[in-house]
C-alpha positions in Angstrom: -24.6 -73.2 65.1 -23.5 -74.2 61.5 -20.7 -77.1 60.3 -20.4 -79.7 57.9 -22.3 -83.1 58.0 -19.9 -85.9 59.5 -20.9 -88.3 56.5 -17.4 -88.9 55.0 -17.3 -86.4 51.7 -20.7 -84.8 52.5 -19.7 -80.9 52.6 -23.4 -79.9 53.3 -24.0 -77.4 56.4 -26.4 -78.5 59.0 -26.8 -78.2 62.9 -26.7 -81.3 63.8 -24.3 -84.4 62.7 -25.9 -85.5 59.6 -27.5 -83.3 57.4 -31.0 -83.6 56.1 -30.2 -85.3 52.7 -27.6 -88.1 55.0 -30.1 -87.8 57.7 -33.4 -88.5 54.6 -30.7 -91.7 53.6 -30.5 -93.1 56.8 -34.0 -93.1 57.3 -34.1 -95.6 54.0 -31.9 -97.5 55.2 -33.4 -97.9 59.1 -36.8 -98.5 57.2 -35.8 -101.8 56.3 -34.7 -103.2 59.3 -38.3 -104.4 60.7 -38.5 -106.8 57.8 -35.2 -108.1 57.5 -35.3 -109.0 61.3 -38.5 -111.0 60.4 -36.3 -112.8 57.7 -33.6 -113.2 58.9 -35.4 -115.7 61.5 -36.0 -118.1 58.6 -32.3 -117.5 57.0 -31.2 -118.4 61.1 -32.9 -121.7 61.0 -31.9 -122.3 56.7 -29.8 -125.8 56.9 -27.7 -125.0 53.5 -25.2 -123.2 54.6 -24.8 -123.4 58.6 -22.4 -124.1 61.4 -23.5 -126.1 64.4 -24.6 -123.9 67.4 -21.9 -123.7 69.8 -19.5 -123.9 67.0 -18.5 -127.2 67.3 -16.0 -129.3 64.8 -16.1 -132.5 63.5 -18.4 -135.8 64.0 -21.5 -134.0 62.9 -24.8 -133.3 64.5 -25.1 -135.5 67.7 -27.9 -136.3 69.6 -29.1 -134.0 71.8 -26.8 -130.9 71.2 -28.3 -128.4 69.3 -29.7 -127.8 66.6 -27.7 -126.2 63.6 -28.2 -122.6 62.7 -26.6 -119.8 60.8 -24.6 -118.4 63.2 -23.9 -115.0 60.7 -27.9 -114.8 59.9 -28.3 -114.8 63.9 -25.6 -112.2 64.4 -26.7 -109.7 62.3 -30.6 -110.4 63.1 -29.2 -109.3 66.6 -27.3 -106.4 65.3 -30.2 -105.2 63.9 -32.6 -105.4 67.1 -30.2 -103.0 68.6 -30.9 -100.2 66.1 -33.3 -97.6 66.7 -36.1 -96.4 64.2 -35.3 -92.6 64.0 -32.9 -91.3 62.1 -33.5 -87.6 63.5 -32.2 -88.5 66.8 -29.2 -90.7 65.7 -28.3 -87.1 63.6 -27.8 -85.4 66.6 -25.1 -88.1 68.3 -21.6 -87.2 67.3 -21.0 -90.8 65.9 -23.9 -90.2 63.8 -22.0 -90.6 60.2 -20.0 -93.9 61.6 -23.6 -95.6 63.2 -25.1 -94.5 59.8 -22.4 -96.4 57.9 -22.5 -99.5 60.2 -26.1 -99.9 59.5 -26.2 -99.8 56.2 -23.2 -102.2 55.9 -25.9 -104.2 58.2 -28.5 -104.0 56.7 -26.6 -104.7 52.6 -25.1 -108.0 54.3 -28.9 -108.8 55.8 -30.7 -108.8 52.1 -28.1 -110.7 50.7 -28.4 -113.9 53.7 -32.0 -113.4 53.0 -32.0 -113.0 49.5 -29.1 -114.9 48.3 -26.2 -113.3 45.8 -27.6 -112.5 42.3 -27.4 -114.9 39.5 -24.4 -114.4 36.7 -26.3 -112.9 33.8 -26.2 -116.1 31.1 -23.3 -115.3 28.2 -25.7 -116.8 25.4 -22.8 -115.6 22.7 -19.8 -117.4 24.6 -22.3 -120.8 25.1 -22.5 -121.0 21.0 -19.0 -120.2 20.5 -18.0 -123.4 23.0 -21.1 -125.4 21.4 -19.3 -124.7 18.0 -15.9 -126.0 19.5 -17.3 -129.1 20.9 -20.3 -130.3 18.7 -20.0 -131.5 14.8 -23.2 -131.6 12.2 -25.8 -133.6 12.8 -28.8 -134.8 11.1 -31.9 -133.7 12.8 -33.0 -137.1 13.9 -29.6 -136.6 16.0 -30.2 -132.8 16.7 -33.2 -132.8 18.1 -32.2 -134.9 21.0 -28.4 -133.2 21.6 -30.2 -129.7 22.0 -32.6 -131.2 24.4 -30.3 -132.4 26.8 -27.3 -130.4 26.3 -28.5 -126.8 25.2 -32.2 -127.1 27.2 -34.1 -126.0 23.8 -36.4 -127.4 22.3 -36.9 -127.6 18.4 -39.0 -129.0 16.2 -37.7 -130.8 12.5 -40.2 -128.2 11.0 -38.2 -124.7 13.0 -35.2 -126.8 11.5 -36.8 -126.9 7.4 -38.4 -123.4 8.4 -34.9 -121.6 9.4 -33.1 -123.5 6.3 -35.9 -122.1 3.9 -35.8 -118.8 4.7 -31.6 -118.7 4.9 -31.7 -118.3 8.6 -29.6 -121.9 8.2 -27.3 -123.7 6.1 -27.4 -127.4 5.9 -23.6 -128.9 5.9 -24.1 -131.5 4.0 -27.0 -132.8 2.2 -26.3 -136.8 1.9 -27.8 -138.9 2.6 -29.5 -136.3 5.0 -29.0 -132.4 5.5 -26.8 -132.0 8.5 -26.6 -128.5 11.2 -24.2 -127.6 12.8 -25.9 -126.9 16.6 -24.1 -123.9 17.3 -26.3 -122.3 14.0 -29.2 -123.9 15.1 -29.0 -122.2 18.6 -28.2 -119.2 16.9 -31.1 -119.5 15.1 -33.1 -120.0 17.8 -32.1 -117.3 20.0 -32.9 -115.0 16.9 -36.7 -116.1 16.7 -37.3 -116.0 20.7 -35.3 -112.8 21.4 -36.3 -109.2 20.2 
């Protein structure tokens, strides 16, 4: 007997709950449960972000109670111990497309404990534009320093005569030393390191 797949706007036919492409997703998904249960045991015992066991407030860790753990790592290390390996027989239960979705919300939730959220990608344009806002010309004896510590770059007096020779830079003012803005330098520094 033919009907549609239970996964929520899947209009494939199948005999079964799932069809073979939901049932062929699932599988993905239940293959990377063995490993994040492994990980998970070392995101349960992490000390950065926890809650004491028992879920105790206030006064701290005190002697003898337990240790602290991440109570939302254990959880869903235990959620995922109680989910079978097959997704051929979870096709054929009638919850199938509801289980399917629970385990992938599951398993996303599990890789991000274990793997943390991803880093912002880095603006470089918008950090010159506030370095041009905040920082006046400088000689390079002062330059050279200030892009050290504040821009984490680190340039040489001859990148600084090499960029002004070939027009890449434009000294401010020349007495009695040339002066750079560091917003140009940076700028001219991004455009040798990045293709």
């Amino acid at each position: 007997m033919s009907h549609e797949c239970t996964t929520e706007d899947c209009r494939n036919h199948t005999s079964t709950y799932l069809c073979g492409r939901c049932t062929s997703d699932l599988q993905q998904w239940l293959d990377k449960v063995p490993v994040l249960v492994r990980e998970l045991s070392v995101t349960v015992a992490r000390l950065d972000n926890v809650r004491p066991a028992g879920g105790g407030g206030g006064g701290g860790h005190q002697p003898g109670s337990a240790a602290p753990i991440s109570l939302d790592a254990l959880q869903l290390q235990e959620n995922l111990r109680s989910v079978g390996t097959d997704a051929k027989a979870y096709a054929q239960d009638s919850r199938a497309a509801g289980l399917a979705w629970l385990i992938q919300d599951w398993v996303t939730k599990a890789e991000l404990l274990v793997s943390g959220p991803d880093e912002p990608p880095i603006n470089h344009a918008a950090n010159r534009e506030r370095v041009r806002n905040i920082a006046p010309a400088m000689p390079t004896r002062e330059l050279l320093p200030w892009l050290r510590q504040n821009a984490r770059i680190v340039v040489t007096s001859m990148d600084i005569r090499n960029w002004a020779r070939r027009g890449k830079l434009n000294p401010v003012g020349r007495e009695p030393q040339p002066t750079y803005h560091p917003h140009e330098v940076i700028n001219a520094w991004h455009d040798t390191r990045v293709p």
